[in-house]
N, C-alpha and C positions, 0 to 999 in steps of 0.2 A: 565459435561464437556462442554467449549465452547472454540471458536478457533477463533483467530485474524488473519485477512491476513492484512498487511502493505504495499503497493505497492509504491512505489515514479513515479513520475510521468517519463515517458517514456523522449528523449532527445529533449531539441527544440531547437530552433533557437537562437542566442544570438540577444541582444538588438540590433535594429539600429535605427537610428536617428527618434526621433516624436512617436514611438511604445512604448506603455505601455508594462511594465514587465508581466502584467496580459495577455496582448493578444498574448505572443508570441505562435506561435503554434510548433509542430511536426515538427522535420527533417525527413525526409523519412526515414532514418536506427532510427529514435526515434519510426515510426511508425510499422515498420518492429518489432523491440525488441519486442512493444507492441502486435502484435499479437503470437511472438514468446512466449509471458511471457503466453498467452492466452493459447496456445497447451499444454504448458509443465503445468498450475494447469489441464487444461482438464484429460492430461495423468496421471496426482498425484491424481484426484480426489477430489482436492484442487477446492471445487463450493460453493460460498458464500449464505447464506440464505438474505442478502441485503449488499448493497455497501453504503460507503458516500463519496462524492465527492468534493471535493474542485471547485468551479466553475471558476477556473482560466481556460483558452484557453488547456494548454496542460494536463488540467488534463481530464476534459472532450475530448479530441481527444486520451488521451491514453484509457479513459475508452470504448470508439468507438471503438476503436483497438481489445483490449482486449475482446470484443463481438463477433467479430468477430471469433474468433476460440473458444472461450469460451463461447459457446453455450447454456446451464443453465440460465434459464431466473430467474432474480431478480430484486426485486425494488431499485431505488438509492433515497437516499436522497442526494437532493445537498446542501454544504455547504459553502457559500461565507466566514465563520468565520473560515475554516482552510486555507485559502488564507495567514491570516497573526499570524496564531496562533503559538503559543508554544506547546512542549508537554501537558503540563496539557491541555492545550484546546484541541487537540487531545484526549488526556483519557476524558475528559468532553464529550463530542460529543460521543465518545463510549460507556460512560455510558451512555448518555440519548438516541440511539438510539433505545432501546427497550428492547425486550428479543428473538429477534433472537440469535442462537446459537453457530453462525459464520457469522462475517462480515469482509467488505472486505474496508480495507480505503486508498483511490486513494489522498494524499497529496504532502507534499514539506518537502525537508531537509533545515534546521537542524533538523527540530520538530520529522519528522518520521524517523531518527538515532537514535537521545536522545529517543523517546518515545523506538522504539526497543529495544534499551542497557539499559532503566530502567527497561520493564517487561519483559526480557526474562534473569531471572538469571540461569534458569536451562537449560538441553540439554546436548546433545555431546559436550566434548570439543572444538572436530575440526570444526561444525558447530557455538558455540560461536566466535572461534577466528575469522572464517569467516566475522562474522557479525561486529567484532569489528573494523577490516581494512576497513570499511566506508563502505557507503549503495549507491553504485552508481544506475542513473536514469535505471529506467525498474526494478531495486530491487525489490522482493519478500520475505519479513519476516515471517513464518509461526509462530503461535505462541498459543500455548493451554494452557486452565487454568483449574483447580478444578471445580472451582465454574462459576457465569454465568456473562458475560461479563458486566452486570451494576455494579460488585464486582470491575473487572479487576484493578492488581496491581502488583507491582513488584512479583515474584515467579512463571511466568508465564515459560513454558518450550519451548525452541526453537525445534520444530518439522524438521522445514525445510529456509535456507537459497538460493534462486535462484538468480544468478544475469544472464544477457545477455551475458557474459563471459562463465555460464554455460553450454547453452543449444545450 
């Protein structure tokens, strides 16, 4: 049994004049979510054996956040190739991250919806539908499988759906 946590990155700043899309950082209630999103896996028990990380500005300041209350020390691998990936680079990157047996992937939509909605066919109905009305920032996809996460593929069962709305 292995378990995907899918995090989008916390709320940030919209673009303004001269600033890379890369650099935008955290809105304070993006940074607030983020530690909020932190409490509520601390409380579920939801603690990653390692994280990857998009090295975009607000993935790392949610992943800052998110330590913050979610106290579980792990190692991140950062990833500048989910900056601009797709799903399948998503699932790439989880397959090659090893054989930890729960990680935790701090990305960007659209890749981390799509990635969600293709492996998570099974679960509670009422948790699918959740997940299918869109994966807003500070979203939490929990997501367990059979077999061990360098498998990971559609069939995977939606354990748990959090958004900032929730908690």
């Amino acid at each position: 049994m292995s378990r995907l946590y899918l995090l989008r990155h916390a709320k940030a700043i919209g673009a303004t004049p001269g600033m890379k899309d890369f650099d935008r950082p955290l809105t304070n209630e993006g940074a607030e979510a983020a530690r909020r999103m932190g409490s509520a896996m601390a409380a579920a028990g939801f603690t990653p054996d390692q994280a990857i990380c998009s090295t975009a500005k607000r993935t790392r300041e949610t992943l800052d956040n998110l330590r913050l209350t979610l106290t579980a020390p792990f190692p991140v691998l950062d990833s500048g190739a989910l900056y601009t990936a797709n799903a399948n680079g998503y699932l790439d990157a989880i397959r090659d991250a090893g054989e930890a047996s729960s990680v935790l992937v701090i990305g960007h939509n659209p890749a981390m919806e799509e990635l969600a909605l293709a492996l998570a066919t099974e679960g509670h109905p009422a948790l699918l539908k959740h997940l299918s009305r869109g994966f807003p920032t500070a979203g939490l996809a929990v997501i367990d499988f059979e077999g061990p996460l360098t498998e990971a593929a559609a069939g995977g069962t939606l354990r748990a759906f959090i958004t900032p709305a929730d908690i």
